[in-house]
C-alpha positions in Angstrom: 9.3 -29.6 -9.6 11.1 -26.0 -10.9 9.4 -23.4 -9.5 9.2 -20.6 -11.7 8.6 -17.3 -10.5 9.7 -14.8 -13.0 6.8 -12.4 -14.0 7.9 -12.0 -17.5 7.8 -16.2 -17.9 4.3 -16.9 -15.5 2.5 -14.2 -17.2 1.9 -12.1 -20.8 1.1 -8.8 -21.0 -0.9 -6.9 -23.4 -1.1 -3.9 -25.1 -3.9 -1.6 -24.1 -5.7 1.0 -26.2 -7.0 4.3 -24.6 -9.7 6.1 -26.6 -10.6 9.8 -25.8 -14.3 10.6 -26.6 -15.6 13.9 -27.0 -18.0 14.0 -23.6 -14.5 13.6 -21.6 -14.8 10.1 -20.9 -12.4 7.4 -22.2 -12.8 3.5 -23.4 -10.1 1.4 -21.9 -9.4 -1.9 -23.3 -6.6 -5.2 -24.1 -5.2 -5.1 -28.0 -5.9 -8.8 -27.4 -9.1 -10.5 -28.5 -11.0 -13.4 -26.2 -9.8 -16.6 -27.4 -13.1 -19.2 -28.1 -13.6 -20.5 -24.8 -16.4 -23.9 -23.3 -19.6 -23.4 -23.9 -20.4 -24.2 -20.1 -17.9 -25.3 -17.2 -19.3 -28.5 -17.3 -17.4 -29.4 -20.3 -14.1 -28.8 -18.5 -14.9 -31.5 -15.5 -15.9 -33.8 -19.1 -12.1 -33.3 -20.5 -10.4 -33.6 -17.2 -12.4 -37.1 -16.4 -11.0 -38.1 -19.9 -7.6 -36.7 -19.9 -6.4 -37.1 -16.4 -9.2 -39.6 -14.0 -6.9 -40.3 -11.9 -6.1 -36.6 -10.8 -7.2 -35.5 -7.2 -9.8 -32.6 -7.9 -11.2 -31.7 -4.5 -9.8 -32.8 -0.9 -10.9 -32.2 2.2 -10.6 -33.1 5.6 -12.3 -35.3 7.6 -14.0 -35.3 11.1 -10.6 -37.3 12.3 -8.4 -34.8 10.6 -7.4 -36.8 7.5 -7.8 -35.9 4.2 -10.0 -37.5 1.8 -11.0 -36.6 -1.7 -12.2 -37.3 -5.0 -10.5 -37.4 -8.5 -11.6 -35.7 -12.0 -13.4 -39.4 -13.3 -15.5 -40.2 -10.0 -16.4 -36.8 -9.7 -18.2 -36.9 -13.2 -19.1 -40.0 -12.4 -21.5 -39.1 -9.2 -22.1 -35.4 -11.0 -24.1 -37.2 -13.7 -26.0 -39.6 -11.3 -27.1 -36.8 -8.8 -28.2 -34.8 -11.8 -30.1 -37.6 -12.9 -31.8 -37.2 -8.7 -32.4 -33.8 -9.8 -34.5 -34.0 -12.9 -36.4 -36.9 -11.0 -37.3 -34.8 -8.3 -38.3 -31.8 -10.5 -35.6 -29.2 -10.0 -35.8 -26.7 -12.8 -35.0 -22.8 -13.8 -37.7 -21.7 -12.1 -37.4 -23.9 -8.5 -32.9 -24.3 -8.0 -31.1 -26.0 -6.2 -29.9 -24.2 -2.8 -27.0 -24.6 -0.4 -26.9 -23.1 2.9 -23.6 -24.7 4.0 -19.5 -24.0 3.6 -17.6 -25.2 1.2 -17.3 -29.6 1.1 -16.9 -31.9 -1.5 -21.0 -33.1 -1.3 -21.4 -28.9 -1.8 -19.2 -29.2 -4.9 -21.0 -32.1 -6.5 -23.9 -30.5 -5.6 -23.3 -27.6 -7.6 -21.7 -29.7 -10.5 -24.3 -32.1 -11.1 -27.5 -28.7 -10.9 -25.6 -27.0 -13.5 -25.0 -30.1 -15.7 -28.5 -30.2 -16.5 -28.9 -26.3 -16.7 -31.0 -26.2 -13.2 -29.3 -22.9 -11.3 -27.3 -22.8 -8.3 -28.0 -20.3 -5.3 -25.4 -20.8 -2.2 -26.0 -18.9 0.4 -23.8 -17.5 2.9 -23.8 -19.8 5.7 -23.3 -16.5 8.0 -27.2 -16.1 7.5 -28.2 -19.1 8.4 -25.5 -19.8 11.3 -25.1 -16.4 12.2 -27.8 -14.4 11.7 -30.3 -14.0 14.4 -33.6 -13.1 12.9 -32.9 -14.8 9.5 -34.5 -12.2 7.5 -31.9 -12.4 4.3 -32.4 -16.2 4.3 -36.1 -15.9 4.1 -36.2 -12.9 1.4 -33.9 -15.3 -1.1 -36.2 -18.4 -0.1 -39.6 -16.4 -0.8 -37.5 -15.0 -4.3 -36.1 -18.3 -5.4 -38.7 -20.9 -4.3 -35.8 -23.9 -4.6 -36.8 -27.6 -5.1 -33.4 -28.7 -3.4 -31.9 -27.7 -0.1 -28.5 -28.9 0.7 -27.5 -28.2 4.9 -24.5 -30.3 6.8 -27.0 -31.7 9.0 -30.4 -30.6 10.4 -29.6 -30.0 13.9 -27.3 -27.5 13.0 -29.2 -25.7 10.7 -32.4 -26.3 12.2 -33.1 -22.7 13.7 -32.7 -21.7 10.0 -34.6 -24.6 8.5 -37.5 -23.6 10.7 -37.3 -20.3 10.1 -37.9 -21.1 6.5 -40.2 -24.1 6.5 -43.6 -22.5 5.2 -41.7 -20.9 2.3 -41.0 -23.6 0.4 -41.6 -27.1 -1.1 -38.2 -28.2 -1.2 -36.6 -32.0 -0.1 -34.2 -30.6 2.8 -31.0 -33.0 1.7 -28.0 -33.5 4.5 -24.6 -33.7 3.8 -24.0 -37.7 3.7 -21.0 -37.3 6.7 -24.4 -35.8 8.2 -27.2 -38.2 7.8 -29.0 -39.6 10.4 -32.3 -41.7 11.1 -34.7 -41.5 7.9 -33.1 -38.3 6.7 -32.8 -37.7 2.9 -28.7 -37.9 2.1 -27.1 -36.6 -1.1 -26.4 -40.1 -2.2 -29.7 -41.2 -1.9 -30.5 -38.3 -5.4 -28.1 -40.8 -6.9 -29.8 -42.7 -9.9 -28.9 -44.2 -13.3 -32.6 -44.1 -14.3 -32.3 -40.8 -15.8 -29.0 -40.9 -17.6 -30.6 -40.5 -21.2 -32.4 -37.3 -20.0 -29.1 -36.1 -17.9 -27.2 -36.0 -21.2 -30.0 -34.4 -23.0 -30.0 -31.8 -20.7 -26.5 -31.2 -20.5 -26.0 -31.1 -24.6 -29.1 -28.3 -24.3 -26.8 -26.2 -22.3 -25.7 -22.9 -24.4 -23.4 -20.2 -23.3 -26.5 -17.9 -21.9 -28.2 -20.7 -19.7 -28.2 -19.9 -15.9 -25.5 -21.2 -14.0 -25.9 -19.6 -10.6 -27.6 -16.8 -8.7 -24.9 -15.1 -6.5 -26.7 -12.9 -3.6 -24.8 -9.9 -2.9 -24.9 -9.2 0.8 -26.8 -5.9 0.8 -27.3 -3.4 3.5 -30.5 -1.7 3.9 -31.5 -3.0 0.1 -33.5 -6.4 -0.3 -30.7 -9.1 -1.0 -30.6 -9.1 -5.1 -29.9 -12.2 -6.7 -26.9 -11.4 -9.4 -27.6 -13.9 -12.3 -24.5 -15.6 -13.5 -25.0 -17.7 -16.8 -21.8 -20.3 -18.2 -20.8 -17.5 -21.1 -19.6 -15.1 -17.6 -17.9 -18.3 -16.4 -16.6 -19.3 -18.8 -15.2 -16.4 -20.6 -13.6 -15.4 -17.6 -11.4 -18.6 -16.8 -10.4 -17.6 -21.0 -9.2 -14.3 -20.0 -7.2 -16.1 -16.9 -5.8 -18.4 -19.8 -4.7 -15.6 -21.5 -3.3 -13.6 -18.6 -1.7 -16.6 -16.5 -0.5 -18.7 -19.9 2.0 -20.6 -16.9 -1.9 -22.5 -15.6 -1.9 -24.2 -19.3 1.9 -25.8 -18.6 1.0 -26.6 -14.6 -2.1 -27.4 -13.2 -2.4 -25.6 -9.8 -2.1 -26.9 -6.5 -4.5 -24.7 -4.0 -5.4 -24.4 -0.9 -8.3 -22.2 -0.3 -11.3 -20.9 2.6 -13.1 -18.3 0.4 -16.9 -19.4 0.2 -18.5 -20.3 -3.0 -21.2 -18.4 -2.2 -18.7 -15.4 -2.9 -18.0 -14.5 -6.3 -14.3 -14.6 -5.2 -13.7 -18.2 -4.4 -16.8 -20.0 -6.3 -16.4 -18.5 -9.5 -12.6 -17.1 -9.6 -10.6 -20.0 -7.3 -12.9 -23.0 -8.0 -13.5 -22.4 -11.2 -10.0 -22.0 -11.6 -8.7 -25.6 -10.5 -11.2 -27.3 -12.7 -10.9 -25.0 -15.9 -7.3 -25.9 -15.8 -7.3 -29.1 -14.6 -5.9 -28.4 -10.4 -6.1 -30.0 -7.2 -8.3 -27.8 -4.7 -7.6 -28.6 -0.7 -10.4 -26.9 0.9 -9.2 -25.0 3.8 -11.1 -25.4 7.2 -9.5 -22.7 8.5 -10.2 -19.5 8.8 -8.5 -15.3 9.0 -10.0 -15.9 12.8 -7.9 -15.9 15.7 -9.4 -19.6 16.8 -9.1 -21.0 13.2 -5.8 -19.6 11.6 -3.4 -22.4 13.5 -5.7 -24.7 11.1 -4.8 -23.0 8.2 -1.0 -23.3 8.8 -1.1 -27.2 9.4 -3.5 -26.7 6.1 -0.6 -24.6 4.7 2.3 -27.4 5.8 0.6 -30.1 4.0 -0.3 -28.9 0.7 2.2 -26.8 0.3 0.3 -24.8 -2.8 1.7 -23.4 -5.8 -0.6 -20.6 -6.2 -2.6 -18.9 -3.2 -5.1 -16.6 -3.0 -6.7 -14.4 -0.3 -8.5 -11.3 1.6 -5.9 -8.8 2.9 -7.3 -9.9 6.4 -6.3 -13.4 5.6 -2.5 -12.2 4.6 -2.6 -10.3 7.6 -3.1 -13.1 10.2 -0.6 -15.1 8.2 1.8 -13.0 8.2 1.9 -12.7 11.4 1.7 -16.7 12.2 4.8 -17.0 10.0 6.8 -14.7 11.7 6.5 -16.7 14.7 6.7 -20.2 12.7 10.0 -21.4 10.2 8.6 -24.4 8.9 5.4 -22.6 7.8 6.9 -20.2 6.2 9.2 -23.1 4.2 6.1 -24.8 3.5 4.1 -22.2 1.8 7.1 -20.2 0.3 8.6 -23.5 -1.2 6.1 -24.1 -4.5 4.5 -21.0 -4.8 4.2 -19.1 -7.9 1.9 -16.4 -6.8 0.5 -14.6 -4.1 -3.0 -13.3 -5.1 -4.8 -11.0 -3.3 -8.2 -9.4 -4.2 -11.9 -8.1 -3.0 -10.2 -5.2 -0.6 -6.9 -3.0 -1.2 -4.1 -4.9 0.9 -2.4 -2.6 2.7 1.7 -1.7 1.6 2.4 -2.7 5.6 1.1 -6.3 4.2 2.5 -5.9 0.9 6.2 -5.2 2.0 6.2 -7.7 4.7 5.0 -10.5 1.8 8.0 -9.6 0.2 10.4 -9.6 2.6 9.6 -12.7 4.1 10.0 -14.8 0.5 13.0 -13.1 -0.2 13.9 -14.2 3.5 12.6 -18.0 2.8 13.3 -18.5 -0.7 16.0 -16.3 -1.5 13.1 -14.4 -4.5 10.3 -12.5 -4.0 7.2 -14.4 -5.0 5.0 -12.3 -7.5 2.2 -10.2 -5.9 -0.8 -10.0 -7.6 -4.3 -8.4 -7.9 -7.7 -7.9 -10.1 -10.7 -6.3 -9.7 -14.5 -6.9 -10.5 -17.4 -7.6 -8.8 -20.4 -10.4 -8.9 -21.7 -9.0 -11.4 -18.7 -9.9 -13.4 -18.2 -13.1 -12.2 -15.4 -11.8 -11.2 -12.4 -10.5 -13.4 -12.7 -6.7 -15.2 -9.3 -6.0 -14.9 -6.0 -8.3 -13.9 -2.7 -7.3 -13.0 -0.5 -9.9 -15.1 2.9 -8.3 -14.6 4.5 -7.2 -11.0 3.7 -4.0 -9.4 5.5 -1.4 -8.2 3.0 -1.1 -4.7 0.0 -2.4 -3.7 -3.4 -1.2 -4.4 -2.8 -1.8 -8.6 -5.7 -3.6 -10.1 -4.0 -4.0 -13.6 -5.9 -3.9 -17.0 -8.9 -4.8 -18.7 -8.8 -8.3 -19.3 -9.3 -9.2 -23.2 -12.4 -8.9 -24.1 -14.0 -6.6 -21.4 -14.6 -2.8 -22.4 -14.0 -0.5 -19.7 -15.5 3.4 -19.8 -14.0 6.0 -17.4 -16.3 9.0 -17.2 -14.9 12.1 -14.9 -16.6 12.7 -11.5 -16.1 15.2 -8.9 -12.2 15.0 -9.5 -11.9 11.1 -10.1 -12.7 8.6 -12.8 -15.6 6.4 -12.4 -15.3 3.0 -14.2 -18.1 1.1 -16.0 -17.8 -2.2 -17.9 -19.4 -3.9 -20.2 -18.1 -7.4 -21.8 -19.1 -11.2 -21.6 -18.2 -11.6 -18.4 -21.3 -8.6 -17.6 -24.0 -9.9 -15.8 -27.4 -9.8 -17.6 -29.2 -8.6 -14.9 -30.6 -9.4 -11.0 -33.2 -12.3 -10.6 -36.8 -11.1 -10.7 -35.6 -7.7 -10.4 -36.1 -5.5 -13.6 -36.1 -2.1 -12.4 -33.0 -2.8 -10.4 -31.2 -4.6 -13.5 -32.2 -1.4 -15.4 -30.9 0.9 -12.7 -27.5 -0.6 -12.8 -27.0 0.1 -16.7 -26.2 3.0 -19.1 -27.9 4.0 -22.3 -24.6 2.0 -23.4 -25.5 -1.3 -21.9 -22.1 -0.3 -19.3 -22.5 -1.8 -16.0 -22.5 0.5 -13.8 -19.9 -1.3 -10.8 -20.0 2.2 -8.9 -15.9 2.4 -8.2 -13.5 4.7 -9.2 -10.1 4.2 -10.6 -6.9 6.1 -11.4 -4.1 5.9 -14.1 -0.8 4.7 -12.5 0.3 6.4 -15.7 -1.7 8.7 -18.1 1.1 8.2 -20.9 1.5 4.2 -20.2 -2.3 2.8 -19.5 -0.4 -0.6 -20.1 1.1 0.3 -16.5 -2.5 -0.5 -15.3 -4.6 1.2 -13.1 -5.4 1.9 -9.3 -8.4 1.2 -7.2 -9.6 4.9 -6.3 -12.5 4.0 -3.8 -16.1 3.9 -4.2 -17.9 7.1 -6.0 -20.7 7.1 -3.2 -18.3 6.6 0.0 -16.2 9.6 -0.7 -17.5 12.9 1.0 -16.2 16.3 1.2 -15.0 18.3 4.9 -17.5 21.3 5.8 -13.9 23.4 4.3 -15.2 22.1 0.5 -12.3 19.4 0.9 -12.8 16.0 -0.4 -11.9 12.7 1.1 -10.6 9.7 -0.6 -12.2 7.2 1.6 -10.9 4.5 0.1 -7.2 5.3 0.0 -7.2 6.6 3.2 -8.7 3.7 4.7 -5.8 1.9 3.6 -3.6 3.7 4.8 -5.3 4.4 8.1 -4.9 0.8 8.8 -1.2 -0.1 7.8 -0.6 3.1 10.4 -2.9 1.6 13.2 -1.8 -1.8 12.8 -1.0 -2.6 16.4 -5.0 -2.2 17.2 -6.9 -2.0 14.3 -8.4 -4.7 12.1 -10.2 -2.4 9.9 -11.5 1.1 9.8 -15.0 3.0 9.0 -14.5 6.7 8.3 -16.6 9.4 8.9 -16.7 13.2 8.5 -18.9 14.3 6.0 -20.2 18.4 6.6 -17.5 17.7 9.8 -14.6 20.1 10.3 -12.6 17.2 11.0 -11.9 13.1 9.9 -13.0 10.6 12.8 -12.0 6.8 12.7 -14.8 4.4 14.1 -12.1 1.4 14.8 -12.8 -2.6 14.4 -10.0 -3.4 16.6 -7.6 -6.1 16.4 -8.6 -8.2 20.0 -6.0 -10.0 20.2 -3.1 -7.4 18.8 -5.0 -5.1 21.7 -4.7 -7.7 24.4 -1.3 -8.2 23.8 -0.4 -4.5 24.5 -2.1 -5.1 27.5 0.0 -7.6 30.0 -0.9 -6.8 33.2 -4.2 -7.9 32.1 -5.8 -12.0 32.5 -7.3 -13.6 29.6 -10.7 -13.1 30.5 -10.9 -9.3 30.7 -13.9 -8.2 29.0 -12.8 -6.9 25.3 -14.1 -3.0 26.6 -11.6 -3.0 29.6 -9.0 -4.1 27.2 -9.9 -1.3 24.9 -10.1 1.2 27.4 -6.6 0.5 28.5 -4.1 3.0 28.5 -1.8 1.0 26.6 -4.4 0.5 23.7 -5.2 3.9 23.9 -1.5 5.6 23.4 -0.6 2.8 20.8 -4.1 4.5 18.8 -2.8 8.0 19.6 0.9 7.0 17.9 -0.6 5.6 15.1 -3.2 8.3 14.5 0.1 10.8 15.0 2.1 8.9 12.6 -0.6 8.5 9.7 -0.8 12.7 10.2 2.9 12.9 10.3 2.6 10.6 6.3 0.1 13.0 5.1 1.9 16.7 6.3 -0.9 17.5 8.2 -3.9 18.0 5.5 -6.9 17.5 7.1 -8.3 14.9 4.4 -5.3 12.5 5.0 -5.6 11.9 8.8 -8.3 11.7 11.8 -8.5 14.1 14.9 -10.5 11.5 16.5 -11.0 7.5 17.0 -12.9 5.6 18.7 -12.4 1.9 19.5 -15.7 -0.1 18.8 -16.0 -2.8 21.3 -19.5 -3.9 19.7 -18.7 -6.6 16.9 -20.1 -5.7 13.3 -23.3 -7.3 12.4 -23.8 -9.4 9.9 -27.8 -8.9 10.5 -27.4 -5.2 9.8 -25.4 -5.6 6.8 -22.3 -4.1 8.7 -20.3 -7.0 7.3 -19.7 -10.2 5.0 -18.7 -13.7 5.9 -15.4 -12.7 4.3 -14.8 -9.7 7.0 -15.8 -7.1 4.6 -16.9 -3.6 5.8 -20.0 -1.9 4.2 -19.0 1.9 5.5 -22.3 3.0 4.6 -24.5 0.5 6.6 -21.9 0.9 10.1 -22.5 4.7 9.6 -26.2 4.6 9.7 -26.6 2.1 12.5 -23.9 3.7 14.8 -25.0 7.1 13.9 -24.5 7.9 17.6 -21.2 6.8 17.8 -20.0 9.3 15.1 -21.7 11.6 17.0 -19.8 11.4 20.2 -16.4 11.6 17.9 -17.6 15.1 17.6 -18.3 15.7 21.1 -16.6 18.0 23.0 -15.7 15.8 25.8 -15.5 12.3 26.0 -13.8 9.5 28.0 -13.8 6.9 25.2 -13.0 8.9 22.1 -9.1 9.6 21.6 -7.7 12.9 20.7 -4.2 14.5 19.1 -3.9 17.6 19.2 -3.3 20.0 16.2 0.3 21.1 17.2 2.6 21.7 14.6 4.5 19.3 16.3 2.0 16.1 16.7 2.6 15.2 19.4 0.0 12.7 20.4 -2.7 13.6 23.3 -5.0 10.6 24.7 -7.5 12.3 27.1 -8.3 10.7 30.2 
């Protein structure tokens, strides 16, 4: 196999158009039209069983740690005959099919055969029914939904949530058939023949505007909202990757891949992706977790992938794990095309060290790559098909999606509007209508930046959220989201991620989600099973905060919107419960602010044991209070 990995050859790059309006805003969008793209996804799985059956699809491993998988003509095959299961047992638009667990092959066909026949398809995050505690998101998109099919692994590990949910609904709880035991209803047992006449039916009634799944987004204090995703969103975006990616038409893609399908990410931009174009998908059971990323390498040495896509926390973790291993590094440098990164800003720390280990490995440096969107958009608004100069671009509107940039307290916020735009949130009208402008623009609630206002084909940058920026009681504003990322390159001996805080403050204060097991390694002297707060309250932990909270000050001159005086190492982990964070490790700044409202205080305290200091010297020199 030639592995090609010049930009100018994987990708094709469009012209973009910038109109100024009179109001001051601007309409951003590709000289390119939207090619004619599937009238649902289904019909891609139909070409591939006919064009290649034989191709591996989806693989995964089993309990003894061997892979097993299906190929492009069986998975049709047992699509059509658990669709058929479906209709029998009266699954329709207004009572889904639901999925509480990870990502599997049974989830897959699952998901297949409901939107063959036009019957949505809800996952949910396993985090709220694994996770959670009080299982109150679980039961507000049970009550909203009222499915007719309930897919789990196995009962006994879901059954806290199953009871927790059992006089909400009418649905058949199905397991997983590697998790069937006694009398319990299996997935192959929807399998039927009987209803093949109506499963075609149904399939040749589908239309570009029928359902295809109900994405929750996770929420914070806000009642989950289901984001309605029909095929045209689907499908229109995989044209637009087409378009963008024109190398995915010569090469079907090898991946390897954790991000959950209940995530706009990896259900409707990875998966989506390896059956639009006809790819082998290795479902990672690893994990960006200290106790799960040495399963992601050996994942990493067998598949070897040719196009790989992740969370900056994921690149993080690796990163590191491929300093420290050779033949990883080999293995996932030696077919890859491109390194894909999306849902947060990847630090330039990350970005740099991506680079210099290909170079290192394969003598090139393997293209770095971003997009933005949302689940609303299911996902792509913009793509960056060409190489960046630095991290943090989020390219340019893909063809076919209209973007509007309206100045807003000194930045740009974006809206969108295209067939990739969600119609709305399930059962929700006032919220759908909220989330509009009297020019049908989605309303995403970012903000973006011109790399360059002469050249918008150079693409733009992610600018942060309009509502998380705030202003210093000096009238100064704060870029929440670029500092954030830059906050965390500096700090990246201790800190995983960072909540900022300041608003009507003199000063900046970090609230830090540490790194535990960066931290404990600063900390020798130290056995295995100290308690994560003694680990934080080390001296060594705190001077390596101090250095880095010195050194981010040091990058920005001194300007008080550009560094913290304070930090404070959070030894509490986030909660999923309180909407503090996503399966995926995302941070909702908002919801951590609210529910450790008294930790923010004490960053403003006058004295305090835990909070670290530096001082305001000219020369910043770095002060950790004992």
């Amino acid at each position: 196999m030639t592995v090609v990995r010049n930009p100018e050859i994987l990708f094709r790059r469009h012209q973009v158009a910038l109109e100024h309006r009179a109001d001051g805003s601007m309409l951003m969008r590709s000289i390119e039209s939207l090619g004619e793209y599937p009238r649902c996804m289904g019909e891609s799985l139909e070409h591939w069983a006919q064009a290649t059956p034989s191709h591996a699809f989806i693989l995964e491993r089993t309990s003894n740690g061997q892979w097993t998988g299906i190929t492009y003509s069986s998975a049709l095959r047992r699509v059509r005959r658990i669709a058929g299961g479906l209709l029998q047992r009266g699954a329709t638009l207004d009572h889904p099919v639901m999925i509480l667990c990870d990502n599997s092959i049974d989830h897959a066909l699952l998901m297949l055969a409901a939107m063959h026949v036009g019957v949505p398809y809800v996952p949910v995050s396993a985090a709220y029914s694994l996770a959670s505690k009080d299982f109150i998101k679980l039961r507000r998109i049970v009550e909203l939904i009222k499915p007719r099919i309930i897919l789990v692994t196995d009962t006994k590990r879901f059954s806290q949530a199953l009871a927790s949910i059992a006089l909400l609904h009418r649905a058949d709880v199905v397991v997983a058939d590697s998790g069937k035991c006694n009398h319990e209803l299996a997935l192959s047992d929807l399998e039927t023949d009987s209803y093949a006449s109506l499963v075609e039916r149904a399939f040749q009634a589908i239309d570009p505007d029928t359902i295809a799944k109900l994405l929750f987004t996770s929420g914070s204090t806000d009642e989950p909202k289901g984001v309605i995703n029909t095929q045209r969103m689907l499908c229109a975006g995989q044209q637009a990757r087409s378009q963008q990616w024109p190398f995915l038409l010569q090469s079907p893609p090898i991946m390897l891949d954790w991000l959950p399908w209940s995530h706009t990410f990896g259900g409707n931009h990875n998966f989506n992706l390896a059956l639009r174009f006809g790819g082998t998908l290795h479902i990672d059971d690893g994990r960006p977790i200290p106790s799960l990323i040495g399963q992601t390498a050996a994942n990493i040495k067998y598949v070897c992938p040719t196009v790989y896509f992740n969370v900056p926390r994921g690149y993080d973790m690796l990163i590191a794990t491929m300093r420290d291993d050779i033949q990883l590094r080999q293995c996932f440098f030696s077919r890859l095309q491109i390194i894909f990164y999306a849902a947060a800003a990847l630090p330039q720390n990350l970005w740099d060290a991506l680079i210099e280990l290909s170079i290192e490995t394969v003598g090139a440096q393997v293209p770095i790559v971003s997009a933005w969107g949302s689940t609303e958009t299911a996902p792509l608004v913009t793509d960056c098909n060409f190489q960046a100069d630095l991290a943090g671009v989020i390219g340019v509107p893909i063809p076919g999606t209209l973007l509007k940039l309206l100045p807003a307290d000194g930045k740009l916020e974006v809206r969108c509007k295209g067939p990739n735009v969600t119609p709305g949130y399930w059962k929700r009208p006032e919220q759908t209508a909220l989330h509009f402008d009297d020019e049908g623009f989605y309303k995403i609630g970012d903000a973006v930046r011109l790399v360059d206002n002469a050249h918008p084909e150079h693409g733009l940058l992610f600018d942060g959220r309009v509502a998380e920026d705030f202003k210093l009681d000096t009238g100064t504003w704060v870029n929440v989201g670029v500092l954030r990322v830059t906050a965390v390159a500096a700090l990246a001996t201790v800190a995983q991620d960072i909540v900022i805080t300041g608003h009507d403050r003199r000063s900046i204060g970090f609230l830090i989600v540490p790194n535990h097991a960066n931290c404990r390694q600063l900390c020798p002297d130290l056995s295995a099973d100290t308690s994560i707060g003694d680990v934080l309250a080390h001296p060594a932990v705190r001077s390596a905060t101090a250095a880095g909270m010195t050194a981010l000050k040091n990058l920005g001159g001194g300007t008080s919107s550009t560094h913290a005086a304070t930090a404070l190492l959070m030894a509490e982990p986030l909660s999923i419960d309180g909407g503090e964070i996503t399966d995926k490790g995302y941070i909702n700044q908002r919801a951590v602010l609210t529910k450790r409202a008294t930790l923010v205080q004490r960053l403003y305290a006058a004295e305090d044991d835990m909070v670290i200091y530096i001082t305001e010297t000219d020369q910043f020199a770095n002060t950790v209070k004992p």
